[in-house]
Backbone as numpy.savetxt, mean C-alpha at the origin, in Angstrom:
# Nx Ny Nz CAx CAy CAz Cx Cy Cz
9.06 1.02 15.67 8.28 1.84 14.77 6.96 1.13 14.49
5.90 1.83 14.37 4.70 1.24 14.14 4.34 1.25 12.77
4.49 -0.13 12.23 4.10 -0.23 11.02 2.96 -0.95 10.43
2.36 0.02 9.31 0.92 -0.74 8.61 1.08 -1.66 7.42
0.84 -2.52 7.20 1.07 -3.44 6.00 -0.68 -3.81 5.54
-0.61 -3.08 4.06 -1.82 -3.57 3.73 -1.93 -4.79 3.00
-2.34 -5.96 2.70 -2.42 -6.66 1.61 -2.19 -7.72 2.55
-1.88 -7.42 4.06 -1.03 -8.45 5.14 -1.24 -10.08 4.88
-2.27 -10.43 4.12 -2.67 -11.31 3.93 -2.51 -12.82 2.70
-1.50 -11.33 1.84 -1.38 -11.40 0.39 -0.16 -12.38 0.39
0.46 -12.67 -1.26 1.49 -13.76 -1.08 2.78 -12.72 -0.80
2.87 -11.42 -0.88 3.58 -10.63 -0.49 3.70 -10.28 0.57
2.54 -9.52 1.15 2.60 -9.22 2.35 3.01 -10.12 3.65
2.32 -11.25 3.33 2.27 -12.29 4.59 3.82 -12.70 4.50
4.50 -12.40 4.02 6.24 -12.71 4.27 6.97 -11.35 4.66
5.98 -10.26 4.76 7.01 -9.28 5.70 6.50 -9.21 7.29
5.70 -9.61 7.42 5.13 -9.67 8.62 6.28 -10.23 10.01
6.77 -11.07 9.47 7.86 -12.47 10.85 8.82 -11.20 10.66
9.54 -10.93 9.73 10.82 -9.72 9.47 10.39 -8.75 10.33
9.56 -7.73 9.84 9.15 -7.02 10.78 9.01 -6.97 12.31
8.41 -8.06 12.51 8.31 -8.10 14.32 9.40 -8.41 14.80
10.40 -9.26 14.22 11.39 -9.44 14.55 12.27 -8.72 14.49
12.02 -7.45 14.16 13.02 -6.27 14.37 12.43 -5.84 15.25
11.54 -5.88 15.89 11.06 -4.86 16.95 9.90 -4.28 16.38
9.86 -4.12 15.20 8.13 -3.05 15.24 6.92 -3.55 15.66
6.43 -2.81 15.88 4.70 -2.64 15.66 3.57 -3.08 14.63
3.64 -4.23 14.27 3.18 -4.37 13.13 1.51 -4.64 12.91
1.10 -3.83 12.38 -0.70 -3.61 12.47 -0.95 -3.86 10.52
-1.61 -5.44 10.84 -2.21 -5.97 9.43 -3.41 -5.59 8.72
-3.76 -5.13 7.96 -4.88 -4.55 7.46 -5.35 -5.89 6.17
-6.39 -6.01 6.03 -7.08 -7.05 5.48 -8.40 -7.66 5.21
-8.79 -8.24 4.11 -10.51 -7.98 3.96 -10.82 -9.15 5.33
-9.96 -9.87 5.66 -10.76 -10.94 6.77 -9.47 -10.85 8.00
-10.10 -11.00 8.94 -9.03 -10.80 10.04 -8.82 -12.10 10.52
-7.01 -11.97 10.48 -6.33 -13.41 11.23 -5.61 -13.03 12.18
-5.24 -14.42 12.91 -4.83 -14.64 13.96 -3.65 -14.81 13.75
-2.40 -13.78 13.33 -0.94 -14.24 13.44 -0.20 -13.86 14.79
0.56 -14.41 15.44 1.59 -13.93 16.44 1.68 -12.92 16.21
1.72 -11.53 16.98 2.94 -10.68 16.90 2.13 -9.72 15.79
1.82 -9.42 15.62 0.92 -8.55 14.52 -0.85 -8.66 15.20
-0.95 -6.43 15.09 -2.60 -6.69 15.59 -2.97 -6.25 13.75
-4.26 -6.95 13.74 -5.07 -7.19 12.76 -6.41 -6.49 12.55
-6.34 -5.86 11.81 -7.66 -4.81 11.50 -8.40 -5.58 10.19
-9.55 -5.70 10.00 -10.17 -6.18 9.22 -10.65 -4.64 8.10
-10.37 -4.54 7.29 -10.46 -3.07 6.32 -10.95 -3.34 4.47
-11.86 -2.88 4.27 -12.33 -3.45 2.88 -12.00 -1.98 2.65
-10.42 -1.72 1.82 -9.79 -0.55 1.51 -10.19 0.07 0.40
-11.13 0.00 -0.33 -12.41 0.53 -1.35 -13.27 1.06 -0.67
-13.50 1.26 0.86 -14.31 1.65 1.49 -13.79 3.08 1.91
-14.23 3.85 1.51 -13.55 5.37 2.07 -13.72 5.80 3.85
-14.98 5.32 4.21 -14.50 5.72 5.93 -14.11 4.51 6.46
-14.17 3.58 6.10 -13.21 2.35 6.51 -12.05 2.45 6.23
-11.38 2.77 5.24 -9.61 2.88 5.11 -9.67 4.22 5.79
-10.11 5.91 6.27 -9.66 6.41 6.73 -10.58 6.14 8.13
-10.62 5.51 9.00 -10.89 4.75 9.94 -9.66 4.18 10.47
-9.37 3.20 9.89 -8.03 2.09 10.17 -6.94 2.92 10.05
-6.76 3.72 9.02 -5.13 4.56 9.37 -5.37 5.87 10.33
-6.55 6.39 10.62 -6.55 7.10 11.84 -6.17 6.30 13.17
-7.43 5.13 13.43 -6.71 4.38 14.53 -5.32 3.95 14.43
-4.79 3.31 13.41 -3.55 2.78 13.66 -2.37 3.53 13.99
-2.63 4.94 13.52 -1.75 5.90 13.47 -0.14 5.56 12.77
0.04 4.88 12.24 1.24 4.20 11.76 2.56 5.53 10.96
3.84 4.67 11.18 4.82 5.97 11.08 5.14 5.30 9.38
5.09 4.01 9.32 5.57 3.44 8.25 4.43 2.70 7.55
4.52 2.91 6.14 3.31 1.78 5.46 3.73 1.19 4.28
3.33 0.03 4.52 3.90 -0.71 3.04 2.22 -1.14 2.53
2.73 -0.47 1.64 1.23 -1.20 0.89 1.31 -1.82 -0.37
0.54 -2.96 -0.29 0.99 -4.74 -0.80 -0.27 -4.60 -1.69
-1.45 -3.79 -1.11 -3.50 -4.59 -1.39 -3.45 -3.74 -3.31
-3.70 -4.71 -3.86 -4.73 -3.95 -4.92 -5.23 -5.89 -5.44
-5.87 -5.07 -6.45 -7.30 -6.49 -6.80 -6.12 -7.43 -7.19
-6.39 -8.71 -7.13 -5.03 -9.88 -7.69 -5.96 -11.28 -8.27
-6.97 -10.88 -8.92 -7.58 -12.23 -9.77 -6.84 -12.10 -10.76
-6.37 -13.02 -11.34 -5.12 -13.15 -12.16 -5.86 -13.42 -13.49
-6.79 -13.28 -13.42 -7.86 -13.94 -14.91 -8.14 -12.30 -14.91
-8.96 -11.49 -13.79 -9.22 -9.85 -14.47 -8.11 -8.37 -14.14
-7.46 -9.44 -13.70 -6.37 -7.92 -12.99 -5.96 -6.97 -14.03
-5.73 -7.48 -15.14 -5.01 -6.63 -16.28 -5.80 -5.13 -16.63
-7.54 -6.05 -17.18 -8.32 -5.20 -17.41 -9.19 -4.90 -16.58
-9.32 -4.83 -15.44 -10.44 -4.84 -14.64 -10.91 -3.26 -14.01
-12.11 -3.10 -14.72 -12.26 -1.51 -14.20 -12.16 -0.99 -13.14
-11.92 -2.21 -11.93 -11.86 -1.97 -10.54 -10.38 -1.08 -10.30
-9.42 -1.32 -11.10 -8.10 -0.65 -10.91 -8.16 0.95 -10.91
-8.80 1.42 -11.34 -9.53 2.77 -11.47 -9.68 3.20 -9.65
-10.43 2.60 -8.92 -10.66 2.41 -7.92 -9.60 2.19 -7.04
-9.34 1.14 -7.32 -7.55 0.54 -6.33 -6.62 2.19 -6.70
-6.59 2.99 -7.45 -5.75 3.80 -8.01 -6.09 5.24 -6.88
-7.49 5.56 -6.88 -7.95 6.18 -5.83 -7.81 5.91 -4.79
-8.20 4.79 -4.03 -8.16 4.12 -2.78 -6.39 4.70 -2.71
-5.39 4.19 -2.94 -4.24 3.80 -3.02 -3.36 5.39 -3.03
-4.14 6.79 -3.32 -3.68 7.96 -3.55 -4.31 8.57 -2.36
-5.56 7.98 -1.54 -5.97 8.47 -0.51 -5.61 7.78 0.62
-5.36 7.15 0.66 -5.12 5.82 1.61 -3.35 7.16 2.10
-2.64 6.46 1.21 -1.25 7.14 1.52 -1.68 9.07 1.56
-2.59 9.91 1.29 -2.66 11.01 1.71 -2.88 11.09 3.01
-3.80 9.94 3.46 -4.05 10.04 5.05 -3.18 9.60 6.04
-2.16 8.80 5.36 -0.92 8.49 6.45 -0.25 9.53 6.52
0.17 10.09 5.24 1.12 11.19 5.36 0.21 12.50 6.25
-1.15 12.48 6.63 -1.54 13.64 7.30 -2.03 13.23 8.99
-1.78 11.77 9.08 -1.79 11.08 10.48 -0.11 11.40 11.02
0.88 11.42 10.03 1.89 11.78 10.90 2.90 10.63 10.10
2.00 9.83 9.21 3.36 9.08 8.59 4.59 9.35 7.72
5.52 8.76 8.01 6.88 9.25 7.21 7.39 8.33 5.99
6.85 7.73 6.36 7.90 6.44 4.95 7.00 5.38 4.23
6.93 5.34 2.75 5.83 4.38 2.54 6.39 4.11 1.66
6.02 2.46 1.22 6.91 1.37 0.41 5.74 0.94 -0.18
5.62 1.15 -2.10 4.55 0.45 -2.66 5.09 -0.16 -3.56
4.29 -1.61 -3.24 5.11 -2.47 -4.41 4.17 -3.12 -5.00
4.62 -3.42 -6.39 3.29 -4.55 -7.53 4.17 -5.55 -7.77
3.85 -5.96 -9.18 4.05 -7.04 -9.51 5.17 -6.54 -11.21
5.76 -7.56 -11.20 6.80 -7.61 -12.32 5.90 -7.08 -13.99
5.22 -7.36 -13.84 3.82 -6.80 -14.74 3.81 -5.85 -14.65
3.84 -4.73 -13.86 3.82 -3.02 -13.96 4.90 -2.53 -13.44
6.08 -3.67 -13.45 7.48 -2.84 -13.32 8.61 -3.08 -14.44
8.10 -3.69 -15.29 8.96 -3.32 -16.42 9.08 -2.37 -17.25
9.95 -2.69 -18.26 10.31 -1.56 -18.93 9.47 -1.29 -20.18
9.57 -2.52 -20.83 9.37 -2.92 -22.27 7.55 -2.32 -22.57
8.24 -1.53 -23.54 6.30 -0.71 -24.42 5.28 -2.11 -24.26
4.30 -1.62 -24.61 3.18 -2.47 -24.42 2.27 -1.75 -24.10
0.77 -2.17 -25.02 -0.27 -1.14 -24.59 -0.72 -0.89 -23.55
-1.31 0.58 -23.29 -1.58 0.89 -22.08 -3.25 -0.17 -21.27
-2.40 -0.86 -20.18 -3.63 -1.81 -19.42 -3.68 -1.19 -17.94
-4.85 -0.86 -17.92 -5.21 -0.03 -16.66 -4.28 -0.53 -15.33
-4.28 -1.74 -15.09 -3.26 -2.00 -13.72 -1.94 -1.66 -14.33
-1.34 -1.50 -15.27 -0.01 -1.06 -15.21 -0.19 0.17 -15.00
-1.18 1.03 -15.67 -1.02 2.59 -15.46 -1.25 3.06 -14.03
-1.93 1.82 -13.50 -2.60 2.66 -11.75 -1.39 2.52 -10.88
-0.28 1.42 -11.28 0.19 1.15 -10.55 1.88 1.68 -10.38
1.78 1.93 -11.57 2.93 2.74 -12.34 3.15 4.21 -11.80
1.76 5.04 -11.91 1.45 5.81 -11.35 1.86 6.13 -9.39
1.73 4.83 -8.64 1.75 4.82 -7.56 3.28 4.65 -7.17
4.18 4.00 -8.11 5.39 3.41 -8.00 6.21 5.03 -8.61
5.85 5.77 -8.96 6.64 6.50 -9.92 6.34 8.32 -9.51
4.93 8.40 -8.56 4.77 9.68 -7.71 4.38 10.41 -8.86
3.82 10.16 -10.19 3.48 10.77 -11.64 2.47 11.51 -11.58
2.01 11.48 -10.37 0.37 12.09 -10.41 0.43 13.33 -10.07
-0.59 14.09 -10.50 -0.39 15.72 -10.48 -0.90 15.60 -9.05
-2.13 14.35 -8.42 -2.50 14.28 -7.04 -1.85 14.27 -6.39
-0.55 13.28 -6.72 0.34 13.31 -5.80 1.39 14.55 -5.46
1.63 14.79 -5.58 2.02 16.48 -5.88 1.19 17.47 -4.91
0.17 17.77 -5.20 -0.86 18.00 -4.23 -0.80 17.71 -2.96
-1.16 16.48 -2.92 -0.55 16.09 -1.94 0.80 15.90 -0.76
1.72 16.92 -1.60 2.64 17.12 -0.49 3.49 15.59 -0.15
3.04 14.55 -1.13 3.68 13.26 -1.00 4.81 13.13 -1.18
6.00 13.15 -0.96 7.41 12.83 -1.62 7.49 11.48 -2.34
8.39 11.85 -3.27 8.90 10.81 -4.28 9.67 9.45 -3.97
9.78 8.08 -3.95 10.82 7.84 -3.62 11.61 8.50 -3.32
12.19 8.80 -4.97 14.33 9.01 -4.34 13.82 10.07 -3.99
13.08 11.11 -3.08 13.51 11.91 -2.32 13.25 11.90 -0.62
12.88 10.73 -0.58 12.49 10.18 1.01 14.48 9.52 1.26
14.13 9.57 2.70 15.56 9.30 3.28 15.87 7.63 2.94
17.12 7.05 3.10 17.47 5.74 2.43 15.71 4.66 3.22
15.58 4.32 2.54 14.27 2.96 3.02 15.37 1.71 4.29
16.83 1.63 3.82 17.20 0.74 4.98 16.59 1.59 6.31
16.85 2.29 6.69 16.93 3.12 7.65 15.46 3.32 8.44
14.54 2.45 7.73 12.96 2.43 8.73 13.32 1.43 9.36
């Protein structure tokens, strides 16, 4: 299966990469600087860029996407107006896989916008919450399925 991993670079991403190939896929890294790993081709993609991210998932054509990328300065991530942005990017990004032909997409954050516990609303929990949870009237629109209504995730 040909799979896209955005963030490929990230402390997340860069540990699904060896798993992946080693099952057999296709694994195509997306990333603001392009490296040289085994076994993974590497697209260089500044995913805030609108014909650059739909650029890279047209070429890549990918069936599966995990997407890892949003901003991670750990000093502005909380409040950073850029999440606004990552929130768009991140609703178009996955509209264009799902209209390249992709089937299965895995988005994951950080323990910070996956808990439970109240706490005021900080823009990266809401963008990301949003992306984890299919809440968006865009998404909807979009014809995106929900998690639990995509087939089991073992099974990519």
């Amino acid at each position: 299966m040909r799979v896209l991993v955005t963030g490929a670079t990230g402390l997340i991403g860069r540990q699904t990469l060896a798993p992946l190939i080693a099952a057999g896929h296709e694994v195509h890294g997306l990333s603001r600087h392009v490296v040289d790993r085994e076994g993974a081709r590497w697209h260089s993609v500044d995913l805030l860029d609108d014909s650059a991210r739909a650029r890279a998932i047209e070429l890549v054509g990918a069936e599966a996407l995990l997407h890892l990328a949003w901003h991670t300065d750990v000093a502005t991530v909380y409040n950073d107006a850029a999440n606004d942005r990552w929130l768009d990017a991140s609703i178009d990004l996955i509209a264009r896989f799902r209209m390249v032909g992709g089937r299965r997409a895995v988005i994951a954050g950080s323990a910070a916008d996956m808990t439970g516990a109240p706490r005021a609303p900080v823009p990266v929990h809401a963008g990301k919450q949003a992306l984890h949870w299919c809440r968006l009237p865009a998404m909807a629109k979009l014809r995106t399925p929900c998690a639990d209504t995509w087939p089991n995730p073992t099974e990519v």
